[in-house]
C-alpha positions as CSV (number, residue, x, y, z in Angstrom):
1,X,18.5,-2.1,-12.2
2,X,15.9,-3.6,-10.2
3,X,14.2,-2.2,-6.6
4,X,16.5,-3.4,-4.2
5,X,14.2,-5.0,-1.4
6,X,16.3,-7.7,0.0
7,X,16.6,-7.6,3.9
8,X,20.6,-6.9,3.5
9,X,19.4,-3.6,1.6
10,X,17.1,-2.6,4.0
11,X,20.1,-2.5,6.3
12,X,21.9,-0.7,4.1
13,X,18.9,1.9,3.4
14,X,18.4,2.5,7.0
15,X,22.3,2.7,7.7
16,X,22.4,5.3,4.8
17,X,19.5,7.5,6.2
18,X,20.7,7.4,9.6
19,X,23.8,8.7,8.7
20,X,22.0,11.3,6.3
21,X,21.2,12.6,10.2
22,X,24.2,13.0,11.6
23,X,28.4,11.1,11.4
24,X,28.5,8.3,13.2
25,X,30.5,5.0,13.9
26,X,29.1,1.4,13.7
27,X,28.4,1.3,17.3
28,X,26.2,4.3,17.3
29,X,24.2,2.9,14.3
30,X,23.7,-0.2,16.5
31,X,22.1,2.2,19.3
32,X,20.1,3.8,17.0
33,X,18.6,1.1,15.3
34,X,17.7,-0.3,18.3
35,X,16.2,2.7,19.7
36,X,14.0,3.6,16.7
37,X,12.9,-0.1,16.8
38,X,14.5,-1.4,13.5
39,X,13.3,-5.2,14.4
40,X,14.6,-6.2,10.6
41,X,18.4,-4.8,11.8
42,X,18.8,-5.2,15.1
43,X,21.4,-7.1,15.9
44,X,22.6,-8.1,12.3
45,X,26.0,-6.6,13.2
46,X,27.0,-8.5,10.2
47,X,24.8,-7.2,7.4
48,X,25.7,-3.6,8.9
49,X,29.3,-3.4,8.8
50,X,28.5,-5.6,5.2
51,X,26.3,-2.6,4.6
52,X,28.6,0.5,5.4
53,X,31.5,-1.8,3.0
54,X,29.5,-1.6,0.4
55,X,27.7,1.8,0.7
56,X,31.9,3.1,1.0
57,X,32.6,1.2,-2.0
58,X,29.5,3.0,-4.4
59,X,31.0,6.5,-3.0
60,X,27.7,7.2,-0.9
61,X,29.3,7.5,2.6
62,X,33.1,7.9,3.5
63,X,35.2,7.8,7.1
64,X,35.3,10.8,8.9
65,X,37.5,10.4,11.6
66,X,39.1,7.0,13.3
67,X,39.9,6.8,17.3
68,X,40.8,4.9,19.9
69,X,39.6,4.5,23.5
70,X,42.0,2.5,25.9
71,X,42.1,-0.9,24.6
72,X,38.9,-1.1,22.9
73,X,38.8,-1.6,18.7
74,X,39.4,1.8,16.6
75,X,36.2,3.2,15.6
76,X,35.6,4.5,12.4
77,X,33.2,7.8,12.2
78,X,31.2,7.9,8.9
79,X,29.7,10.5,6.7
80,X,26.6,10.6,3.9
81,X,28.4,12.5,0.7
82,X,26.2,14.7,-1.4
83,X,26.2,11.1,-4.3
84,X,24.9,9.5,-0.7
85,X,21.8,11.8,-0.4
86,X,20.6,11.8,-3.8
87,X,20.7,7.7,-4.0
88,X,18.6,8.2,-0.7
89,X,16.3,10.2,-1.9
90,X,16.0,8.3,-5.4
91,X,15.6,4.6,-3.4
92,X,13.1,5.5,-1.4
93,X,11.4,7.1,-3.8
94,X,11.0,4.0,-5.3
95,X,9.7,1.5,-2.9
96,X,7.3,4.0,-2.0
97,X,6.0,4.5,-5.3
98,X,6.4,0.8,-6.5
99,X,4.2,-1.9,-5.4
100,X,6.5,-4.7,-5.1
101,X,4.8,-8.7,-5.2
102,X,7.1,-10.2,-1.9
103,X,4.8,-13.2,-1.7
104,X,4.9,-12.8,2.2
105,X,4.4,-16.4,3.7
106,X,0.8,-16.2,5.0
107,X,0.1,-15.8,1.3
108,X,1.3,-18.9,0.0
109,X,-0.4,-20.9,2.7
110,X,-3.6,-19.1,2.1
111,X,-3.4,-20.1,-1.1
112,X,-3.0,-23.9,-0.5
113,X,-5.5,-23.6,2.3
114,X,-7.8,-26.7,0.3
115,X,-4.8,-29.0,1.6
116,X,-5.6,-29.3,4.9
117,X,-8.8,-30.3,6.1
118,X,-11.6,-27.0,7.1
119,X,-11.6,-28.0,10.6
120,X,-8.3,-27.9,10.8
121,X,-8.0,-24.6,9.0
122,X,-10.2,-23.0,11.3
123,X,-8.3,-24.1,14.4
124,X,-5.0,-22.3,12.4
125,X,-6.6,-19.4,11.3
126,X,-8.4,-18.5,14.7
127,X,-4.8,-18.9,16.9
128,X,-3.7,-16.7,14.4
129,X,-6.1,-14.1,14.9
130,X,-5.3,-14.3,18.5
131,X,-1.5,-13.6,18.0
132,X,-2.1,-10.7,15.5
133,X,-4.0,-8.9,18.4
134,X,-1.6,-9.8,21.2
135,X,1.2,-8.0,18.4
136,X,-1.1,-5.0,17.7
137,X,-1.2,-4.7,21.4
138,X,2.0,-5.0,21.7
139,X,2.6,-2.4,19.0
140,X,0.4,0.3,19.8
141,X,2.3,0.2,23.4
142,X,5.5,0.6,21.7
143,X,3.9,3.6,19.7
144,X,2.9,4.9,23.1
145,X,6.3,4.5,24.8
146,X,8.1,5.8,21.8
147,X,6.1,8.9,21.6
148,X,5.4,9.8,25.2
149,X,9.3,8.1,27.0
150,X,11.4,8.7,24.3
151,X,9.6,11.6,22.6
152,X,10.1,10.5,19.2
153,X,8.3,12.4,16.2
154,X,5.2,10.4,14.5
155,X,7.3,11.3,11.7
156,X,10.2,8.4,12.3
157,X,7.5,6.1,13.7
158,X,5.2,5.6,10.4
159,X,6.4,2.1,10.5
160,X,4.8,0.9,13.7
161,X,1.5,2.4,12.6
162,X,1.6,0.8,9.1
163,X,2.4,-2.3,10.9
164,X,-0.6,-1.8,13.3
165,X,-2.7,-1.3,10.2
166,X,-1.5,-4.7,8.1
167,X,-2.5,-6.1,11.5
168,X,-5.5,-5.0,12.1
169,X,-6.7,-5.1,8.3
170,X,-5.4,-8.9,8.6
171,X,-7.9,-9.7,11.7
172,X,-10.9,-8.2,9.7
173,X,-10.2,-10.5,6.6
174,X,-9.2,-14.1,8.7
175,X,-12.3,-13.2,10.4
176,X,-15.0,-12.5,7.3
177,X,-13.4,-15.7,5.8
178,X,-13.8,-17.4,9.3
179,X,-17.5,-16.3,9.4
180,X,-18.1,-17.5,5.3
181,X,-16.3,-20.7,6.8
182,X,-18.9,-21.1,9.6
183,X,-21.6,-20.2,7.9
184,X,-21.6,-22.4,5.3
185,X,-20.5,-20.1,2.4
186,X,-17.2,-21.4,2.0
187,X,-16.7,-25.2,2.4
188,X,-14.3,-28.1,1.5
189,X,-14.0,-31.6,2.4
190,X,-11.4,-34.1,1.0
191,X,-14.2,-35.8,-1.1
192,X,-14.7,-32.2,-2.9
193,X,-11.1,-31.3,-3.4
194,X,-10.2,-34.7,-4.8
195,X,-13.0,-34.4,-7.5
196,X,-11.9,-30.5,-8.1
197,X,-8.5,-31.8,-8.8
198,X,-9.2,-35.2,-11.0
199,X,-11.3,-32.8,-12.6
200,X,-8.8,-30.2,-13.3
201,X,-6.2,-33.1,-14.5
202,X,-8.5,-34.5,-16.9
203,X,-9.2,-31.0,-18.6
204,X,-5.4,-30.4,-18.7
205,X,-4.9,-34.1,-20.2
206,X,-7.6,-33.6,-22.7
207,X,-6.3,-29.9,-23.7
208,X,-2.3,-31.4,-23.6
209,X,-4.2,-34.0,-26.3
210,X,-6.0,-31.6,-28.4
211,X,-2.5,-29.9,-28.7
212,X,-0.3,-32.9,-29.3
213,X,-3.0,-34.2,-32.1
214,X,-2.9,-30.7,-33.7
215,X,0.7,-30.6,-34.2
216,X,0.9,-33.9,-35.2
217,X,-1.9,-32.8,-37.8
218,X,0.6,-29.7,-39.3
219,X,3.3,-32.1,-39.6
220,X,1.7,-34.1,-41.7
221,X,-0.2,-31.9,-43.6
222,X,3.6,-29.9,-44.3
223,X,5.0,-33.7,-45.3
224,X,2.4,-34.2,-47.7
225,X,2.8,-30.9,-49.6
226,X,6.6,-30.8,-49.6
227,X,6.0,-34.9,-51.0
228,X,3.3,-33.5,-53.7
229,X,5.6,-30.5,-54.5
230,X,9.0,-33.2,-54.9
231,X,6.0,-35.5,-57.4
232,X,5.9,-32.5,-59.5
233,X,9.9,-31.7,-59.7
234,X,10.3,-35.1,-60.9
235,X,7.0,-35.4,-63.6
236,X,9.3,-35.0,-67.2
């Protein structure tokens, strides 16, 4: 079976480890995902209770306890079981040791950049660099809060600093190719990516025809010797 990396199993890997932690009921994962800043599952109360149906079905976590409080909904108290752990351990296990290609969408555009024109390009790729700071501002302040308010361990707050890093590593590249861009080393104009792309056509055409005349050469060259070879059945 495949990594799961889907955003409904990242709920379901962060409701497993939470509860690896400590019981708890839906409504307490809810706090808690919102307290250790889980942006991808806060507020997917959905894809949670989806996830805990599904992690109870595979026999990783199991109720507890169910109550009542006045008039509110019974709550449910759930447990990690010793199958639980290990698949915890053994999952992420994986995506850490597993590069997995999850074509994030700045990739794709980067690599269709020649279909806009450079000056419009540059415009883009500067407002983006402007919005990647404001958000590694925003999450080194997080960070801070976390650790210093909340006194959260660095430990369960890895995530934030990767973040920060992807962020920051992000600025550095837009702005080397932003410099190449402005200084001449990397340039495009309609003009140039029409030609790069009649010329790419024509080489494909040409190749598709080398190929097509090629085959059509080994079918006749295999109809002429099974012809010669039915001559000499029929020669008395």
């Amino acid at each position: 079976m495949g990594i799961r990396t889907q955003p409904k199993d990242m709920v379901a890997l962060t409701t497993l480890s939470l509860l690896s932690e400590q019981p708890c009921h839906p409504y307490e994962l809810q706090r808690l995902l919102k307290e250790r800043h889980k942006a991808y599952a806060v507020g997917k109360t959905r894809s949670l209770y989806r996830a805990i149906e599904e992690l109870e079905a595979a026999g990783y976590i199991e109720p507890l306890e169910t109550s009542r409080e006045g008039r509110r909904p019974e709550r449910t108290v759930y447990r990690i079981t010793p199958e639980g752990g290990e698949e915890l351990e053994n999952w992420l296990a994986d995506l850490l040791s597993t590069p997995v290609d999850e074509t994030p969408v700045f990739q794709v555009a980067v690599g269709l950049l020649g279909y806009i024109t450079q000056v419009r390009a540059e415009t883009a790729l500067v407002t983006r660099v402007v919005a990647l700071r404001a958000r590694v501002s925003a999450l080194d302040s997080t960070l801070s809060m976390a650790q210093d308010d909340l006194g959260l361990p660095r430990l369960v707050l890895l995530e934030l600093e990767h973040a920060m890093a992807l962020a920051i590593a992000e600025v550095d590249w837009i702005r080397s190719i932003l410099s190449d861009m402005q200084r001449g080393v990397l340039v495009w104009n309609e003009e140039l990516i029409r030609a790069h792309f009649e010329a790419m056509h024509a080489a494909d055409a040409e190749r598709r025809s080398r190929h097509r005349e090629n085959h059509l050469g080994k079918l006749l060259h295999r109809e002429r010797g099974e012809a010669g070879s039915t001559t000499r059945e029929e020669t008395p």
